[in-house]
C-alpha positions as a LaTeX table, in Angstrom:
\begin{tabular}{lrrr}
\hline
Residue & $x$ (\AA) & $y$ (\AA) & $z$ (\AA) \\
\hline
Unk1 & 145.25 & 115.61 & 106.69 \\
Unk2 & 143.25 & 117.11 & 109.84 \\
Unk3 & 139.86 & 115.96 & 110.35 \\
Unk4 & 138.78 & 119.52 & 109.00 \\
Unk5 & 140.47 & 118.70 & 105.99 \\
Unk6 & 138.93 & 115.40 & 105.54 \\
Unk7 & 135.57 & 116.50 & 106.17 \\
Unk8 & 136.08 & 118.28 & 103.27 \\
Unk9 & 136.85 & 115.18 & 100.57 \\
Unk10 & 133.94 & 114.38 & 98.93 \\
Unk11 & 134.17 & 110.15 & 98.09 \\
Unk12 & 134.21 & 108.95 & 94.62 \\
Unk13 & 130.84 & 107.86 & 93.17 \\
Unk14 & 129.03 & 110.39 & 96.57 \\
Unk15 & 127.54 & 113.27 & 94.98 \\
Unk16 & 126.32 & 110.80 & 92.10 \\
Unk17 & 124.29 & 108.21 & 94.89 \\
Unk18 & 122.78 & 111.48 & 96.50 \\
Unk19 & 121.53 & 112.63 & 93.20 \\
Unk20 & 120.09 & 109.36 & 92.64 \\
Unk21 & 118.25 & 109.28 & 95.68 \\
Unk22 & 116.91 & 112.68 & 95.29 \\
Unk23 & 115.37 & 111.63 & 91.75 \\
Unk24 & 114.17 & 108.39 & 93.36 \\
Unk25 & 112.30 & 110.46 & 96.00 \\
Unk26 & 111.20 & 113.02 & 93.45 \\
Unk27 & 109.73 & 110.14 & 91.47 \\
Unk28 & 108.15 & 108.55 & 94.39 \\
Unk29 & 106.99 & 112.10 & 95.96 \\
Unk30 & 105.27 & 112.47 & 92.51 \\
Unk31 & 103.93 & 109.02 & 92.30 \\
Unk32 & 102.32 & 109.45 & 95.90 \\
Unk33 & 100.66 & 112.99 & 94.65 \\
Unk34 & 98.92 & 111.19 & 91.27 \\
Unk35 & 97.70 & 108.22 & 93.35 \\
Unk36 & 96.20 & 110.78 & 96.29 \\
Unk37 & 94.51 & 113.37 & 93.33 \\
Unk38 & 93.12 & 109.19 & 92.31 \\
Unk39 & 91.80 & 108.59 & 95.60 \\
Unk40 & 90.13 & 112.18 & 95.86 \\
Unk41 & 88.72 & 111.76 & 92.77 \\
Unk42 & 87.30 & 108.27 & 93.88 \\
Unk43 & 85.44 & 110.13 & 97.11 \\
Unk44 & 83.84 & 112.98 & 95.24 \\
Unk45 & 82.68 & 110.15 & 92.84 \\
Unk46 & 81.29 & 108.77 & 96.01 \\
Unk47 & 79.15 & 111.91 & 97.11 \\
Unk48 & 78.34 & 112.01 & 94.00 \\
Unk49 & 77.23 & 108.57 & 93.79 \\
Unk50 & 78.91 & 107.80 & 90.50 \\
Unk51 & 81.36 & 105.42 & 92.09 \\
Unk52 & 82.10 & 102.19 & 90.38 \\
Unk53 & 80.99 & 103.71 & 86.94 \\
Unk54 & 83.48 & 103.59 & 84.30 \\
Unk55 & 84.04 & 106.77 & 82.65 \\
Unk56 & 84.01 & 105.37 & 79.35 \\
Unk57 & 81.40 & 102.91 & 78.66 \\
Unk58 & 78.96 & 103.90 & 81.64 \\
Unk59 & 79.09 & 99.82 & 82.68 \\
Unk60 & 79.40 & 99.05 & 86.50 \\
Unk61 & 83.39 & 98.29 & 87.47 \\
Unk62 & 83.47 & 94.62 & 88.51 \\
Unk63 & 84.03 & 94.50 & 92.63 \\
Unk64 & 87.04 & 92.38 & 92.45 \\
Unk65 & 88.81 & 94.97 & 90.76 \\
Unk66 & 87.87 & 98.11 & 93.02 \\
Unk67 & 88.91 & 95.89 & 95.73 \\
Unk68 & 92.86 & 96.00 & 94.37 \\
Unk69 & 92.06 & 99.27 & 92.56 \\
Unk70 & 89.23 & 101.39 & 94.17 \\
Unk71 & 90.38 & 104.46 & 92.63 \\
Unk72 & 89.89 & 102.79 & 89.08 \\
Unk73 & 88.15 & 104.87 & 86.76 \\
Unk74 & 88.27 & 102.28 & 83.91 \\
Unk75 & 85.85 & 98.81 & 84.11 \\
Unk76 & 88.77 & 96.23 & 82.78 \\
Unk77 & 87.79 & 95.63 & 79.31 \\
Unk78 & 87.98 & 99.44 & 78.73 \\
Unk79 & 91.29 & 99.29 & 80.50 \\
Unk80 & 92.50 & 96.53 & 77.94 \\
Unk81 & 91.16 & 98.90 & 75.28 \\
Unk82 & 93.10 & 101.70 & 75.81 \\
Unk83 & 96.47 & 99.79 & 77.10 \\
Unk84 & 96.00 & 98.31 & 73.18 \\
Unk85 & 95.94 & 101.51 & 71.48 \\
Unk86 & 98.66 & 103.02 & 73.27 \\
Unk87 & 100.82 & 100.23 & 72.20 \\
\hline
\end{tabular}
């Protein structure tokens, strides 16, 4: 074979690790997009001084969980409510 020639071989198992790395970045690409829509969410909440308030029972989020979650829109019994009913 020339070099042309084996330029044009494709490897066992290559096309398959590409296509798994273009879903992976797909998933992550879409990942990054939800959690950025969260964050913009979070500011306009902050204008409109309804941070911290979670949308379903009106209560005050507890601080120790906006600090590892400040886009959280859910106070964490809520949270526990609705991970429950979904199963």
């Amino acid at each position: 074979f020339s070099t042309t020639d084996r330029a044009l071989i494709v490897e066992p198992g290559t096309d398959a690790a590409q296509l798994y790395g273009h879903e992976q970045a797909v998933v992550l690409e879409n990942q990054l997009k939800r959690e950025l829509k969260e964050i913009e969410a979070a500011l306009l909440k902050m204008k409109k001084k309804t941070y911290g308030i979670c949308e379903r029972c009106g209560k005050k989020i507890d601080l120790a969980r906006l600090q590892v979650k400040p886009q959280a829109i859910y106070c964490v019994k809520c949270l526990k409510e609705i991970e429950t009913k979904k199963g």
